[in-house]
MARLUM-293063 format. One record per atom (N, C-alpha, C): x, y, z. Coordinates in Angstrom, 2 decimals, m for minus. Example, Ala and Ser with C-alpha at 12.3 -4.5 7.8 and 13.67 -1.06 7.14 Angstrom:
BEGIN
ATOM        px        py        pz
ATOM     13.19     m5.69      7.80
ATOM     12.30     m4.50      7.80
ATOM     13.20     m3.30      7.80
ATOM     12.85     m2.25      7.08
ATOM     13.67     m1.06      7.14
ATOM     12.90      0.03      7.87
//
This chain:
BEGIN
ATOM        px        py        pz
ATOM    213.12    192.30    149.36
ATOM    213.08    191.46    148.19
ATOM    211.84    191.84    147.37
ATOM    211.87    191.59    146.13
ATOM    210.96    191.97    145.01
ATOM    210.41    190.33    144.68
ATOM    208.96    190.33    144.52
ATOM    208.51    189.06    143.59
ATOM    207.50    189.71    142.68
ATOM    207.48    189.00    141.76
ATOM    206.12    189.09    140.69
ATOM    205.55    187.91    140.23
ATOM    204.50    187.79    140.40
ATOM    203.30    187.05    140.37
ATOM    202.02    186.83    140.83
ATOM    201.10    186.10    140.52
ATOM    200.01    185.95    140.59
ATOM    199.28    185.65    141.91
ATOM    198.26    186.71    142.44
ATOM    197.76    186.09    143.55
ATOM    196.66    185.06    143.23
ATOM    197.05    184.37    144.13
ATOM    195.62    183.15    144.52
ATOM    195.52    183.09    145.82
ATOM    194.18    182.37    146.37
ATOM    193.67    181.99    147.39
ATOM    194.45    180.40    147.31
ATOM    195.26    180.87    148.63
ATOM    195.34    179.38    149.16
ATOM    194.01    178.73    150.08
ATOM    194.08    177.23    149.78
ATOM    192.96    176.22    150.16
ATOM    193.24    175.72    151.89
ATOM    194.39    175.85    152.25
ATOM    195.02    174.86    153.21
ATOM    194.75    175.48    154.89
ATOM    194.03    174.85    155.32
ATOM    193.99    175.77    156.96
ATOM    195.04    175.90    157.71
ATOM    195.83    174.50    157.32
ATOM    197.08    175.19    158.12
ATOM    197.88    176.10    157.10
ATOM    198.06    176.54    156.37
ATOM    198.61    177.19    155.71
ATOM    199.74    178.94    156.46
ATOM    200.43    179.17    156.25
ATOM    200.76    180.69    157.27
ATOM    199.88    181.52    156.84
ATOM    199.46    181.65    155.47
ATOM    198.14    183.01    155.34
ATOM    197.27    182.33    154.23
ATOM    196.34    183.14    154.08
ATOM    195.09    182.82    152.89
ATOM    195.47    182.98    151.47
ATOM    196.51    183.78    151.19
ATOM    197.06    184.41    150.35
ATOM    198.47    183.77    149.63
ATOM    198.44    183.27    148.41
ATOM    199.80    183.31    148.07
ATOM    200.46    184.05    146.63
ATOM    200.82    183.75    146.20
ATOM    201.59    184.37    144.75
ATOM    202.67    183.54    144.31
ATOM    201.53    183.09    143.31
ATOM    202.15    182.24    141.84
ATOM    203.26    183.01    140.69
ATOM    204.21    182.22    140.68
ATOM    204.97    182.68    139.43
ATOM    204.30    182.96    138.22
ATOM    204.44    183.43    137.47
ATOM    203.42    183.77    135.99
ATOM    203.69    182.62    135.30
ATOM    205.14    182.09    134.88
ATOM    204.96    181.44    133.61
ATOM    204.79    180.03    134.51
ATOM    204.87    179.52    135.30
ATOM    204.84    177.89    135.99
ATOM    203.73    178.08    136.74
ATOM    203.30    178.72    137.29
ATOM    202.04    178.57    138.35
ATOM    202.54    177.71    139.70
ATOM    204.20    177.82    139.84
ATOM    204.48    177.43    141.17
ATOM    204.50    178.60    142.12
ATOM    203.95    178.01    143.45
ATOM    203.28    178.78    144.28
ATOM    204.98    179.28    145.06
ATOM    204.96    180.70    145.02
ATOM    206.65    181.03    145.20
ATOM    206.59    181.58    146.57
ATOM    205.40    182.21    146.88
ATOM    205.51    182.93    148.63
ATOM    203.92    182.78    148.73
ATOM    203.88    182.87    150.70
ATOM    202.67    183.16    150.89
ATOM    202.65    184.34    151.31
ATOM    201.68    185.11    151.08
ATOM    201.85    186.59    151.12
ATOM    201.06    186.95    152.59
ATOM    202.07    188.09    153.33
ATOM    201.03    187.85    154.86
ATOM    201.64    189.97    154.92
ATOM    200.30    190.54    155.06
ATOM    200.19    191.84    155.27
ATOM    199.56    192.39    156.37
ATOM    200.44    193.31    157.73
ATOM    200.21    193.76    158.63
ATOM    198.66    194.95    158.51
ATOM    198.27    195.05    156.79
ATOM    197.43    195.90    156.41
ATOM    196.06    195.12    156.46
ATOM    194.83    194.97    156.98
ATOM    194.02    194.07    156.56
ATOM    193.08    195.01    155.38
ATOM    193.33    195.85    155.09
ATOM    192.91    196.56    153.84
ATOM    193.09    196.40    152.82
ATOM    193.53    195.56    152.51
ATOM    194.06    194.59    151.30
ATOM    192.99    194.62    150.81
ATOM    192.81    194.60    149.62
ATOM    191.68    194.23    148.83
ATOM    191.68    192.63    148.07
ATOM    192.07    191.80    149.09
ATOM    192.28    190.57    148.30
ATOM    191.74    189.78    147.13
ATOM    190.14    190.00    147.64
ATOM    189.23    189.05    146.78
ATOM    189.29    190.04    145.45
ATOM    189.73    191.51    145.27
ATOM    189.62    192.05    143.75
ATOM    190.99    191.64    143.11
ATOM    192.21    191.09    143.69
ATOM    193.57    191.12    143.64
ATOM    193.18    190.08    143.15
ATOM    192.92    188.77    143.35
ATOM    193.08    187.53    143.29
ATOM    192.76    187.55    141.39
ATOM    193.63    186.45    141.08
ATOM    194.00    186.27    139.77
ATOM    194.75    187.50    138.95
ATOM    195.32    188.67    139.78
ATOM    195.98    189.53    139.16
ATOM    197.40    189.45    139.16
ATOM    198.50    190.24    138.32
ATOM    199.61    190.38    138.23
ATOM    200.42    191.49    139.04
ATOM    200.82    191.38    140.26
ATOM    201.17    192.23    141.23
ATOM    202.93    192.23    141.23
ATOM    203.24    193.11    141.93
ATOM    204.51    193.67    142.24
ATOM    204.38    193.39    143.56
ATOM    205.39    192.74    144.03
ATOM    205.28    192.77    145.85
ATOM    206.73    193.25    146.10
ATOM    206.81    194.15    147.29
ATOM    208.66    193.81    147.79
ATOM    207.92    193.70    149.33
ATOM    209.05    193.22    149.71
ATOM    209.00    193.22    151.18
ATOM    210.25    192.51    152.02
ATOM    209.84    191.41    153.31
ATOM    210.63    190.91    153.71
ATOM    210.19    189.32    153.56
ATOM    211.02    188.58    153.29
ATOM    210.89    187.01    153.04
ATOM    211.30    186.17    154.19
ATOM    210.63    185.27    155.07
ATOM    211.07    184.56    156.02
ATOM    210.63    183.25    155.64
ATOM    211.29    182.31    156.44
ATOM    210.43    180.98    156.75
ATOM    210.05    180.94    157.86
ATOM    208.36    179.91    157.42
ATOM    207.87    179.56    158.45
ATOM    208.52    178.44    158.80
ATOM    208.59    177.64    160.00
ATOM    209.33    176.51    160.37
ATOM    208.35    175.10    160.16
ATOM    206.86    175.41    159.46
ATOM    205.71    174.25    159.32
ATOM    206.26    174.40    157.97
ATOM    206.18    174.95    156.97
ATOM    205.98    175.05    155.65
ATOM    207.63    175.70    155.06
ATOM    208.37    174.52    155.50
ATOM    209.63    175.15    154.95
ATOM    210.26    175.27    153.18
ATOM    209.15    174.36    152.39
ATOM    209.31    174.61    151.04
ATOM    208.77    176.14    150.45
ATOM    207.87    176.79    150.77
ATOM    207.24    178.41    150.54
ATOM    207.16    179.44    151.53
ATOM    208.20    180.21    151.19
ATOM    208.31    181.23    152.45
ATOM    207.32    182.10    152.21
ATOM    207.15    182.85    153.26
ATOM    206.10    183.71    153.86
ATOM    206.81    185.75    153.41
ATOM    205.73    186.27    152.44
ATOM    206.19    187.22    152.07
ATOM    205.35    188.44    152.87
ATOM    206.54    189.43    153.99
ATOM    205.88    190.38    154.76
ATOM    205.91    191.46    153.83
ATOM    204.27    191.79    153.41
ATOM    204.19    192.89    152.42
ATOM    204.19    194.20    152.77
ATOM    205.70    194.84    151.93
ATOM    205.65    196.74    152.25
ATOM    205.29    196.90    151.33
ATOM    205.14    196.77    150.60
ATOM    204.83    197.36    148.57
ATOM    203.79    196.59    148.51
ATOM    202.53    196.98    147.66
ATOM    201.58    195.81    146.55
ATOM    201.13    196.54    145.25
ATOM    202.02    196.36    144.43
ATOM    201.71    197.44    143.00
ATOM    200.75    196.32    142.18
ATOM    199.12    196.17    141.51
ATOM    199.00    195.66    140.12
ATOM    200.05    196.44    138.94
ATOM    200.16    195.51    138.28
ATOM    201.33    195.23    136.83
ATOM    200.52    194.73    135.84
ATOM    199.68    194.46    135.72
ATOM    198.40    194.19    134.61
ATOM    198.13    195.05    134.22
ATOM    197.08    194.76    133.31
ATOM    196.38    196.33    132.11
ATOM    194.74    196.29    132.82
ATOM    194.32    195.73    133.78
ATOM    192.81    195.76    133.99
ATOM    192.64    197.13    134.65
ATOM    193.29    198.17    134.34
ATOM    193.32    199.96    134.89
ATOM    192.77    200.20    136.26
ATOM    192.87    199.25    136.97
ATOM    193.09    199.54    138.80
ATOM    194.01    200.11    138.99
ATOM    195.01    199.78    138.84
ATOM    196.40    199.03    139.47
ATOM    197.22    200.62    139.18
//
């Protein structure tokens, strides 16, 4: 599956990861993003416009926002990282 949107830092300890991704135009929180990579560069990601695909599950605590297993992480913004 493909999503696009915004990473943020989730607040919540129980949460499934630290990580989630906001829709662009609502700012509803659509997946939590959980990567077998810990090379992530999260804290430069955060507030950017990313490309994710991967695999989508539910967790069985948090059955309203599924948990996104990241194979892809493209930036889609103009800040010339990405």
């Amino acid at each position: 599956i493909s999503r696009e949107g915004i990473v943020v830092r989730v607040y919540n300890i129980q949460a499934p990861s630290d990580w989630g991704l906001r829709e662009v135009h609502t700012s509803k929180l659509i997946n939590y993003l959980w990567a077998a990579d810990d090379e992530i560069p999260w804290t430069k990601l955060r507030g950017r416009t990313v490309l994710v695909t991967g695999e989508e599950a539910m967790d069985r605590r948090w059955k309203r926002v599924p948990v996104l297993k990241i194979e892809t992480l493209k930036t889609v913004d103009d800040d010339g990282e990405g």
